[in-house]
SERO-4910 file (N, C-alpha, C, O; in steps of 0.05 Angstrom, whole numbers):
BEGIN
 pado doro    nc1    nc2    nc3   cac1   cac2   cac3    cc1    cc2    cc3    oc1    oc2    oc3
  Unk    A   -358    183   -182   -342    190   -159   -340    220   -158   -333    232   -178
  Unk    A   -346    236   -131   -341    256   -135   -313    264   -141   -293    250   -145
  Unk    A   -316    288   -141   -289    303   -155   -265    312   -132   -242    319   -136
  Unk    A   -280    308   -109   -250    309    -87   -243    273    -61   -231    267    -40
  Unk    A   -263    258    -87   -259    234    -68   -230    231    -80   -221    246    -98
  Unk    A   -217    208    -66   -187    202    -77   -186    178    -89   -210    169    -90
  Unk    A   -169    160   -100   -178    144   -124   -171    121   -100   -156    122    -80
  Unk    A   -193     97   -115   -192     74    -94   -162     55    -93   -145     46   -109
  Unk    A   -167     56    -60   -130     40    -54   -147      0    -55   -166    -11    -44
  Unk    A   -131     -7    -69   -149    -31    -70   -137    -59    -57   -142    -83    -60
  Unk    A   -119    -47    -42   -112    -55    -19    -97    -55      2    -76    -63     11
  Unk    A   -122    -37      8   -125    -19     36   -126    -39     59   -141    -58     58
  Unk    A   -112    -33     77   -109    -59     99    -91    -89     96    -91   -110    109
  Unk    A    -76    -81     68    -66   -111     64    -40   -103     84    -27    -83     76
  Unk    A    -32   -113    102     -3   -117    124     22   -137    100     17   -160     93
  Unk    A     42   -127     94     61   -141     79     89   -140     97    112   -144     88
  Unk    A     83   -135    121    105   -143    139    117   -164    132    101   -182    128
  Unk    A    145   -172    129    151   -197    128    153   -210    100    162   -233     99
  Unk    A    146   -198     80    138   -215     55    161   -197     36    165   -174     29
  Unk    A    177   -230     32    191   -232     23    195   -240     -9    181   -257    -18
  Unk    A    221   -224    -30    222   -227    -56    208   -195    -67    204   -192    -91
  Unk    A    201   -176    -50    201   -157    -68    214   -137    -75    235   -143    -63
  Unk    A    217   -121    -84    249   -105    -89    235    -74    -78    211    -70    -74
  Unk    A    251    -57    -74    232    -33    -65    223    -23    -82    202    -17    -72
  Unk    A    221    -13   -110    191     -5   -118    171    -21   -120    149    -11   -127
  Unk    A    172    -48   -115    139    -61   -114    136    -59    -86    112    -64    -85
  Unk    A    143    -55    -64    143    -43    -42    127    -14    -38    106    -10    -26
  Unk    A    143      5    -50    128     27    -62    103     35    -71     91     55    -64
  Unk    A     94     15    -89     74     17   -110     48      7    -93     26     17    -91
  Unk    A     61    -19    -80     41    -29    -56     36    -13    -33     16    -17    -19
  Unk    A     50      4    -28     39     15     -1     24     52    -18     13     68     -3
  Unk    A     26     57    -43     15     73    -56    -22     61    -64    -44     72    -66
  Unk    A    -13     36    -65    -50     22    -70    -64     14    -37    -80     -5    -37
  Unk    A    -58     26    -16    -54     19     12    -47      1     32    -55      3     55
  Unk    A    -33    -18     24    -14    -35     46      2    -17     68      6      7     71
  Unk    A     10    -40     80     13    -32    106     37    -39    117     36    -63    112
  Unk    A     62    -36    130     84    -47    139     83    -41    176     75    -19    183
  Unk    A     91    -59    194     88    -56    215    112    -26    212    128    -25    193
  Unk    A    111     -6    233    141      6    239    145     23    222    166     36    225
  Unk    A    124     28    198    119     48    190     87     63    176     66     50    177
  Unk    A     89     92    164     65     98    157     60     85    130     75     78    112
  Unk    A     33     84    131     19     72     99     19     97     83     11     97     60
***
């Protein structure tokens, strides 16, 4: 990998609108590996 790619989000495009039972840092952590929430930025 080059040296200014950024490290892979491994899930990129996952939408977790709605999904319920997580507390806000797995919220966090998930939208840091790229999920998605309607109503806001990824």
């Amino acid at each position: 990998m080059p040296p200014h790619s950024s490290p892979p989000r491994p899930y990129e495009g996952m939408n977790i609108t709605g999904t319920t039972g997580l507390t806000d840092a797995q919220r966090e952590t998930l939208r840091a590996l790229g999920t998605a929430e309607d109503g806001g930025p990824t």
